[in-house]
Structure formats: structure tokens, C-alpha cells
C-alpha positions in Angstrom: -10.8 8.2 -62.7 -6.9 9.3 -62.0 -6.6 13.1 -62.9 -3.7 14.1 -64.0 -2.1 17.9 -63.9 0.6 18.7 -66.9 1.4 22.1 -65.8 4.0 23.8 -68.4 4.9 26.6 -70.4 4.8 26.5 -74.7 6.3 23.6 -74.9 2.9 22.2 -72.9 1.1 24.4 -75.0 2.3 22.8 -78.0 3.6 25.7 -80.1 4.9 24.5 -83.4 8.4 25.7 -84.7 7.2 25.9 -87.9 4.3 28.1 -86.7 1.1 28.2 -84.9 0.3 24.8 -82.4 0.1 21.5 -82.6 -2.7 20.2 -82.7 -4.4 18.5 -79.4 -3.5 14.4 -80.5 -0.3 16.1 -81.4 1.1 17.7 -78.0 2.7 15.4 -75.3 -0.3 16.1 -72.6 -2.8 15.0 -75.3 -0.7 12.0 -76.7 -0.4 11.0 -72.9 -4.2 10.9 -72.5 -4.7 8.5 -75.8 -1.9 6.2 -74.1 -3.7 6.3 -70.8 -7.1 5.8 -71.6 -10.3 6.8 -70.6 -9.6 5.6 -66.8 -7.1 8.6 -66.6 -8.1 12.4 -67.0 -5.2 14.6 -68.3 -5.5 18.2 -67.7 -3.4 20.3 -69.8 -1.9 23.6 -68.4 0.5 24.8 -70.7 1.0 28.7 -71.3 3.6 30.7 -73.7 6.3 32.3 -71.4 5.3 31.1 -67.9 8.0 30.9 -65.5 8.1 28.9 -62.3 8.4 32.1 -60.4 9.2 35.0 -62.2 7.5 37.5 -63.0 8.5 38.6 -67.3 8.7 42.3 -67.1 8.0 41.8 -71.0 4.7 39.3 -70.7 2.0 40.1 -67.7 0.4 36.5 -65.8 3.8 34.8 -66.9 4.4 33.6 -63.2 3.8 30.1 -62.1 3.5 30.4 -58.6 0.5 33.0 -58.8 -1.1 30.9 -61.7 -1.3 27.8 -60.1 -3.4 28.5 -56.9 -6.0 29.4 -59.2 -5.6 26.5 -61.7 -6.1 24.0 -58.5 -9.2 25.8 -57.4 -10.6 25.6 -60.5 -9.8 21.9 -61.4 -9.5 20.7 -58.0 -6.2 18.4 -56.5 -4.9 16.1 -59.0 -3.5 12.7 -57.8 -0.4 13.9 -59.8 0.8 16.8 -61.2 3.4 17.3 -63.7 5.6 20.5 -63.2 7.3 21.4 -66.7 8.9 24.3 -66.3 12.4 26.0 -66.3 13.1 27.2 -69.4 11.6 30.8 -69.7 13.6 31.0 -66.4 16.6 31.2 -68.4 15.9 34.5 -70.2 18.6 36.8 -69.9 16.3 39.5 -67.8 15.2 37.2 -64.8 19.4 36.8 -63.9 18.7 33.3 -62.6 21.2 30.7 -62.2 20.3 27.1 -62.8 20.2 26.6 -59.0 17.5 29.5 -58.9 15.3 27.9 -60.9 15.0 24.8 -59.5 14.7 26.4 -56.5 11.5 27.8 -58.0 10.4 24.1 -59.0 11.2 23.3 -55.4 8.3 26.4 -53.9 6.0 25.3 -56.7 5.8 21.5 -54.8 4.9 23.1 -51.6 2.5 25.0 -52.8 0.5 21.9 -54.5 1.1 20.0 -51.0 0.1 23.2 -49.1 -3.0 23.8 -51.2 -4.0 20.1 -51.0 -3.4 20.1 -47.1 -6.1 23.2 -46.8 -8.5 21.7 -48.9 -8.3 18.6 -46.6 -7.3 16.4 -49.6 -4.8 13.7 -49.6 -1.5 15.5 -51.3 -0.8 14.2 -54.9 2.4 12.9 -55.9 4.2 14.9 -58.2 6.9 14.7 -61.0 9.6 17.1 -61.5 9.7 17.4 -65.5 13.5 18.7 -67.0 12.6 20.6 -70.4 14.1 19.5 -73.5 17.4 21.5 -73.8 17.7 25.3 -75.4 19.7 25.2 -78.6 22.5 26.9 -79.3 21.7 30.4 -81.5 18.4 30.7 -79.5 19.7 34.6 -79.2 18.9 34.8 -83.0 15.6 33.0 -82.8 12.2 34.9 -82.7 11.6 35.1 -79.2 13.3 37.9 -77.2 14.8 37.5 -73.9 17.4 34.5 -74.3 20.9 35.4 -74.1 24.2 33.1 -75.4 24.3 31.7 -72.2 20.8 30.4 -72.0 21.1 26.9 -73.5 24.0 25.9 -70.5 21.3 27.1 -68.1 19.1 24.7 -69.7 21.4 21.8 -70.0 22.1 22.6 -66.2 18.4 21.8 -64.9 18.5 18.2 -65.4 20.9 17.2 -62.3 19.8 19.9 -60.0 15.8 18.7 -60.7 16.7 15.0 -59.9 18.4 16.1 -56.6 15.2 18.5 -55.5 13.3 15.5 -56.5 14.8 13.3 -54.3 14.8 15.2 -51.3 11.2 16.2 -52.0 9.9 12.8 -52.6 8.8 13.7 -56.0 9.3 12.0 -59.7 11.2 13.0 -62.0 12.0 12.8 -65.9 14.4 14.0 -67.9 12.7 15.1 -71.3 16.3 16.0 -73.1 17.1 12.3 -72.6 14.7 11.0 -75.5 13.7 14.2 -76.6 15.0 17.7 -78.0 14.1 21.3 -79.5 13.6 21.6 -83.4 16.8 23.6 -84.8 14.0 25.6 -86.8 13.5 27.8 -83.7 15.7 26.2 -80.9 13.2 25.9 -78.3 10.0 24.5 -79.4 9.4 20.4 -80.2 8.5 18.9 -83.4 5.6 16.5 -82.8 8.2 13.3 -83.1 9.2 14.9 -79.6 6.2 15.3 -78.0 5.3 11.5 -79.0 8.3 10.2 -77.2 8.2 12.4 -74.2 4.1 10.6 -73.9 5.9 7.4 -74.4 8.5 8.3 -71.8 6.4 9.3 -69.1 3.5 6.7 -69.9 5.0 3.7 -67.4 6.6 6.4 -64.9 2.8 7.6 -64.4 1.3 4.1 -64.9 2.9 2.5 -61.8 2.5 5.4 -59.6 -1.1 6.1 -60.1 -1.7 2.3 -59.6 -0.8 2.8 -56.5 -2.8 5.3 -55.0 
């Protein structure tokens, strides 16, 4: 069995604009492990406000990087893991410019290939997964933190993910190409997103796990 690491932030999760979460054959970790099969085990990962990095002065055990240590402890190496992360970055408080955060993405990589090189496992590939884009008026939504300028941060994460991909021999996928926020609340996905981002990934993941 190929395991399979989707390690995100609410939009992992599955919070629902319209309130409360979607539920589990709903969100894009779960609609990925219907597509797969029972050949492939998907672990989902996702938690409200995590950052790659940062540490929310607003919103305790937010940080990615001291999360995940204990995340592949508990459910071992995967032979891939999917990073989806950057858009809590973009709160107005952490002060991070786009380069910042995938600079974050970039230490959360070496980490997993650290982590699998002391456990004396063979290090899993790993795909670099740009969020769905911040909508305009996000400033007026109900979550704090996001300023105007937060959904240009977001738009900005795309190019500079696909270049730290590259020269870390990762994957990556761009989730604002086929998918996007719901204008209820700017930032979430409705569950027509979270189908297509499954759909997206599902031949990406597919021929790379066939190989190993």
C-alpha cells in the first residue's frame, strides 16, 4: 500500500464557507482517496491557521515546521507528501513577503528528507501544492489577520513554488489553476473545488507512486 501525506491548513481541513466542514467524501484529501483506491492510503493533515513556519501570535500550535516532526513519528515516512500551505502566511502580522513563504515551503522539504534520512527510510517524493488564491475583501471576511494586500501575496506563490520545486526536485501543482475560494468568505472552497483539485492531482500522484 502507497501512503500518502496531505499536509495543509483549513483548506485541507475542509472548512465550509457557508459554515462548519465538509464532510470527509467531500474534502480534496478524502475525494483523492475514493479516486485512488484501496491500494493507496491517504492521510489527511489539515489544521485551521497552520503556517509553514510561523508561529500566529493569535492561534498557539499554528506552526508547520514544529507540527510535522511529530505528525511523521506518529504515521511514519509517507512515499509522498503533499505540502499545502502558504496562505495563513499572508496574514498581515507574520510581515512575509511571497518570497518568505516559499522559503518556508522550501525548510519544510528538508525537514521530511532529514527525518526520513534518520529514520533510515528511503526519502519520499514530495509535491509542492500552490493554494487556491485569497479573494479580494478577505480584510472584511470573518477571519482576522488578512490585510488588502493579502490576496497579491497569494496570487504571488504560484511562480515562486514551481521554481523551489524545481531546484528541489519536488512536484508541484498549481490549485488556483482549476480551482478557487468561494466569494462567501474569500478563502475557503466549495466542494466543486475540492472535487477538481482530487481530479487534478489524481494522474500527477498516479505516475509517481507507480514508480517507486
Amino acid at each position: 500500500m502507497k501512503t500518502i501525506l496531505c499536509f495543509g491548513d483549513s483548506n485541507t481541513y475542509g472548512v465550509n464557507p457557508s459554515g462548519g466542514r465538509h464532510r470527509w467524501n467531500i474534502r480534496w484529501p478524502g475525494r483523492l482517496q475514493a479516486l485512488l483506491g484501496a491500494e493507496y492510503e491517504v492521510i489527511e493533515e489539515g489544521y485551521c491557521g497552520r503556517t509553514t513556519v510561523w508561529e500566529d501570535p493569535t492561534a498557539p500550535g499554528r506552526c508547520g515546521i514544529k507540527a510535522l516532526p511529530g505528525i511523521l513519528e506518529n504515521d511514519g515516512i509517507p512515499d509522498l507528501a503533499i505540502l499545502a500551505l502558504g496562505t495563513n502566511d499572508c496574514k498581515r502580522y507574520f510581515q512575509a513577503k511571497p518570497a518568505d513563504i516559499a522559503a518556508g515551503m522550501g525548510r519544510l522539504c528538508h525537514l521530511i528528507r532529514e527525518t526520513a534520512s534518520d529514520a533510515g527510510t528511503p526519502s519520499p517524493a514530495i509535491l509542492l501544492l500552490s493554494p487556491v488564491h485569497i479573494l479580494e475583501g478577505i480584510e472584511h471576511s470573518p477571519y482576522d489577520g488578512f490585510a488588502p494586500d493579502a490576496p497579491a501575496k497569494s496570487r504571488a506563490l504560484a511562480p515562486l513554488y514551481e521554481k523551489l520545486a524545481a531546484r528541489e526536485n519536488c512536484l508541484f501543482f498549481d490549485a488556483a489553476g482549476i480551482a478557487q475560494a468561494s466569494p462567501i468568505d474569500k478563502l475557503h472552497m466549495e466542494k466543486e473545488a475540492h472535487l477538481a483539485i482530487a481530479q487534478g492531482l489524481l494522474p500527477l500522484i498516479q505516475r509517481t507512486l507507480e514508480r517507486i
